[in-house]
Steps between C-alpha positions, in 0.01 A plus 500: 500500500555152683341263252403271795328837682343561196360117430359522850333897420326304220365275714702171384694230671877510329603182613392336167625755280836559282710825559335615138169362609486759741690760328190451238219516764669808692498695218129411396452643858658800444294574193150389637642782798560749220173407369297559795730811587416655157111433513461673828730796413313567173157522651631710738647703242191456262296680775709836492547510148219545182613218315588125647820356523550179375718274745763301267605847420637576836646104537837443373438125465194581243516661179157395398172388750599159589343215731585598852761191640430266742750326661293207644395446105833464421636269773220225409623541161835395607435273733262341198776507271755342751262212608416414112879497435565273788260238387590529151896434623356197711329361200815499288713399775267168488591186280202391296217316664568681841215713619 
């Protein structure tokens, strides 16, 4: 899959983004898809069966009943981290007593 296809299937501009900024946030996609795949599936399957089925056991991203991903989530959380490390880099690029 086109990493900048997939940026803009999650909803996100790329334009800000590294190659594995993306990379990271297309694959979060893919899971939360997976995720919501999985849930439908096993209530479908839950109704023709006697016992329920448990969706991480049909997802091969989850071994165990995670948080379902979000994307968005994770894109403030990098664009956080990137704006706190570029005014911690303009702070130490400044001599002392310039603020």
């Amino acid at each position: 899959m086109n990493i900048f296809a997939g940026a803009s299937s999650a909803g996100i501009s790329w334009e800000p983004l590294t190659y594995f900024e993306l990379e990271n946030v297309c694959k979060l996609r893919r899971i939360e898809t997976w995720d919501h795949t999985t849930h439908i599936s096993s209530h479908v399957m839950s109704c023709f069966t006697k016992s329920p089925v448990v969706p991480s056991k049909l997802n091969p991203y989850r071994e165990t009943k995670l948080e379902p991903a979000d994307p968005a989530a994770e894109y403030r959380k990098l664009m956080n981290e990137r704006r706190n490390n570029k005014s911690q880099n303009l702070k130490n690029q400044m001599g002392p007593g310039e603020t």
